[in-house]
Structure formats: structure tokens, C-alpha cells
ChimeraX commands (.cxc) that place a marker at each C-alpha (Angstrom):
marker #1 position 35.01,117.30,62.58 radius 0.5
marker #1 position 33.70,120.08,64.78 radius 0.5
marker #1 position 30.38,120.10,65.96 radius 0.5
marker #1 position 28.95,123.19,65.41 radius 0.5
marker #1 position 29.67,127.04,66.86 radius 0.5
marker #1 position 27.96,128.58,70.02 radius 0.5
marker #1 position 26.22,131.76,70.02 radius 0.5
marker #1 position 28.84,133.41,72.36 radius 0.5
marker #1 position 31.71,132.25,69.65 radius 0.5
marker #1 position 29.51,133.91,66.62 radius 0.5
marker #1 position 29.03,137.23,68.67 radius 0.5
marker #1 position 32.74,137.32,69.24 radius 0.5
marker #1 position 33.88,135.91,65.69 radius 0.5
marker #1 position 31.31,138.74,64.41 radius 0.5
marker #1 position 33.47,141.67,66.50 radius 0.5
marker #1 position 36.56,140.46,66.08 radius 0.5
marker #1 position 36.34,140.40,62.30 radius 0.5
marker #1 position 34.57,143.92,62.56 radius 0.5
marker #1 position 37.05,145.42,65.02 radius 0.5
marker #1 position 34.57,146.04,67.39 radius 0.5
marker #1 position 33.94,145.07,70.97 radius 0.5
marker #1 position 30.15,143.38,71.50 radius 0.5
marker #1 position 28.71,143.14,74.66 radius 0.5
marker #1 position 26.09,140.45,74.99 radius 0.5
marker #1 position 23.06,140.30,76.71 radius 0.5
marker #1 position 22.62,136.81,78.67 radius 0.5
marker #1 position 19.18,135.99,79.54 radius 0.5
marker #1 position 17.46,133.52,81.05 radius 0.5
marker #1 position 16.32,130.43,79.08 radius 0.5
marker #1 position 12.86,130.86,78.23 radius 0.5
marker #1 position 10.39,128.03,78.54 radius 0.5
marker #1 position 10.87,125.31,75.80 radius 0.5
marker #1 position 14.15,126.46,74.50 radius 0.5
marker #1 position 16.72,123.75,73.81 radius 0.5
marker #1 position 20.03,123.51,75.44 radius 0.5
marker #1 position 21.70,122.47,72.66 radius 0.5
marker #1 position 21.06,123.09,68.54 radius 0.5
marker #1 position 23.50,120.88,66.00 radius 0.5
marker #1 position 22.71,121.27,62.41 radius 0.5
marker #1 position 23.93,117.71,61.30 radius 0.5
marker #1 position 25.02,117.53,57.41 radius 0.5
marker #1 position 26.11,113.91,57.33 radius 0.5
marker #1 position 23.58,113.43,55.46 radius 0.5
marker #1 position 25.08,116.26,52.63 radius 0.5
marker #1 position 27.87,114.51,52.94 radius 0.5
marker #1 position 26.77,110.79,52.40 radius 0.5
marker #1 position 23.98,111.39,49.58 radius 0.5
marker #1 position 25.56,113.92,47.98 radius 0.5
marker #1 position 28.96,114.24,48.22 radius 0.5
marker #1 position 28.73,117.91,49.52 radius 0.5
marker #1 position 31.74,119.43,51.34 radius 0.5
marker #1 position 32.01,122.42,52.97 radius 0.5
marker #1 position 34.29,125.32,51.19 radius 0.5
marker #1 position 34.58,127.08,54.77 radius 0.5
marker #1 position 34.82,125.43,58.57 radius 0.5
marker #1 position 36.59,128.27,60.28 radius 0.5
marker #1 position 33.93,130.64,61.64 radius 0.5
marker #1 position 36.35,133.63,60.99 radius 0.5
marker #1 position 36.48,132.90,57.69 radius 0.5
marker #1 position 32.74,132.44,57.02 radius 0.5
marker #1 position 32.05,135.88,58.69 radius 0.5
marker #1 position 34.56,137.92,57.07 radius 0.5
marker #1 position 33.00,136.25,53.70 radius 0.5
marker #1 position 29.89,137.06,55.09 radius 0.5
marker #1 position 30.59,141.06,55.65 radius 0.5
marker #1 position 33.10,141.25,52.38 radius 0.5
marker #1 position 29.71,140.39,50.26 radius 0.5
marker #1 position 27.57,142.76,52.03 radius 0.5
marker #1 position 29.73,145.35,51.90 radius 0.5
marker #1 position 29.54,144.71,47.97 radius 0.5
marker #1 position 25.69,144.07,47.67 radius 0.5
marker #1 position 24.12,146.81,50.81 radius 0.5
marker #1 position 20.97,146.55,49.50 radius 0.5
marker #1 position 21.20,142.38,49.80 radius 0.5
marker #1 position 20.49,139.90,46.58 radius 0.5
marker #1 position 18.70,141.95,43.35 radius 0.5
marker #1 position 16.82,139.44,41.03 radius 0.5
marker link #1:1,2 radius 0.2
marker link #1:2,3 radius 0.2
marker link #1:3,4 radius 0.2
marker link #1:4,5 radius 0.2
marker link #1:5,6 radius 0.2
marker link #1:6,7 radius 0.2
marker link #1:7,8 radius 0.2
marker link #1:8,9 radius 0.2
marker link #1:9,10 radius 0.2
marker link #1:10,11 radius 0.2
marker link #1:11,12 radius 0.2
marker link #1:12,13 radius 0.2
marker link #1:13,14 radius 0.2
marker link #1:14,15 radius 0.2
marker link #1:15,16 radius 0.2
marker link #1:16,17 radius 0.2
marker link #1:17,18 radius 0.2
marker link #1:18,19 radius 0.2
marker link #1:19,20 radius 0.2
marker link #1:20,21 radius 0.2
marker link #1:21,22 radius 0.2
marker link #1:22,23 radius 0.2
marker link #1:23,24 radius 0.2
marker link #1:24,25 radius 0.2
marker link #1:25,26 radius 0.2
marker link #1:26,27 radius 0.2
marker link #1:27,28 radius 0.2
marker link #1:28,29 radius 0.2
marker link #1:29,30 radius 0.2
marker link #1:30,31 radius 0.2
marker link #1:31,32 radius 0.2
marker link #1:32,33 radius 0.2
marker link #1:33,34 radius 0.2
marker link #1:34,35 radius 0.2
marker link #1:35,36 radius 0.2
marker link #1:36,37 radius 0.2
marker link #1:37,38 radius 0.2
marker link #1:38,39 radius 0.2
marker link #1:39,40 radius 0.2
marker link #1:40,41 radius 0.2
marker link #1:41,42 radius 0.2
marker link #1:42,43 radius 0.2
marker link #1:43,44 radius 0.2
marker link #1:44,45 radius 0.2
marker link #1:45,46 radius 0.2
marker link #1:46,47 radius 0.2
marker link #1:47,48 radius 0.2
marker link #1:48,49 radius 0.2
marker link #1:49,50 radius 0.2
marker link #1:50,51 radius 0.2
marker link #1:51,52 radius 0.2
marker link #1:52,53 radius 0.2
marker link #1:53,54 radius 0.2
marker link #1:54,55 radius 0.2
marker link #1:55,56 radius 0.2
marker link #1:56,57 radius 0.2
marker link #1:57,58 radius 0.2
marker link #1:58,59 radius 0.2
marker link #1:59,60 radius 0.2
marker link #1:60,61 radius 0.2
marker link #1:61,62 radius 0.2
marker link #1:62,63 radius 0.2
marker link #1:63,64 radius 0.2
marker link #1:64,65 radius 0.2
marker link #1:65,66 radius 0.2
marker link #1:66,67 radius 0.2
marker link #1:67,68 radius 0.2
marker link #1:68,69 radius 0.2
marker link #1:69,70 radius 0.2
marker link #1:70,71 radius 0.2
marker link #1:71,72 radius 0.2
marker link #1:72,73 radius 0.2
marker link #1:73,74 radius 0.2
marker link #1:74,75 radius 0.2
marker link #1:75,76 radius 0.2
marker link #1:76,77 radius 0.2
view
């Protein structure tokens, strides 16, 4: 199982599904950010027998952008 996607990879995931080229800004790490952030969902997956319907980040974006380009204004009640 993979452990997660960097920012980098979602920048370039996100402009390769739009066709575009992004350009990044790298900073310096400000004080008290993390080197590293995981989401862990073990814990889905033990108590509740949750599994994801998407792991490739290409797939998840181009989801993503198909339903906003359906719904511009976001979710309506």
C-alpha cells in the first residue's frame, strides 16, 4: 500500500490532468511545520471495513475536476 502523495506529485498530477504546465513556488519551511504529513486509514480499514474506490492520484484529480466542471458553483443543498 502506498503511503500517501507529496505536494510536488499533487501540483504535477493537478497539470498534467489539466494540460497545463505549473510552476511551483518552493519556500522555506516555516517554523513548526512538519517534515512529513501521513493521513493513516488503517483504522477505516480495520473498524469498518472501508476501502478506497480510487488510489491513483490521476484518477482522483480528474474525478475531482470532471465534478466541478458539472457543479461550478460547488455542492447546492
Amino acid at each position: 500500500m502506498r503511503s500517501g502523495f507529496s505536494n510536488l506529485e499533487a501540483v504535477r498530477t493537478v497539470g498534467k490532468v489539466l494540460g497545463v504546465k505549473l510552476e511551483p513556488t518552493m519556500g522555506k519551511r516555516r517554523p513548526g511545520d512538519s517534515p512529513k504529513l501521513v493521513a493513516d486509514s488503517s483504522a477505516a480499514f480495520k473498524l469498518l471495513g472501508w476501502k478506497p474506490n480510487r488510489s491513483s492520484l490521476e484518477k482522483i484529480v480528474s474525478d475531482a475536476v470532471e465534478w466541478f466542471s458539472g457543479h461550478p458553483a460547488g455542492y447546492q443543498d
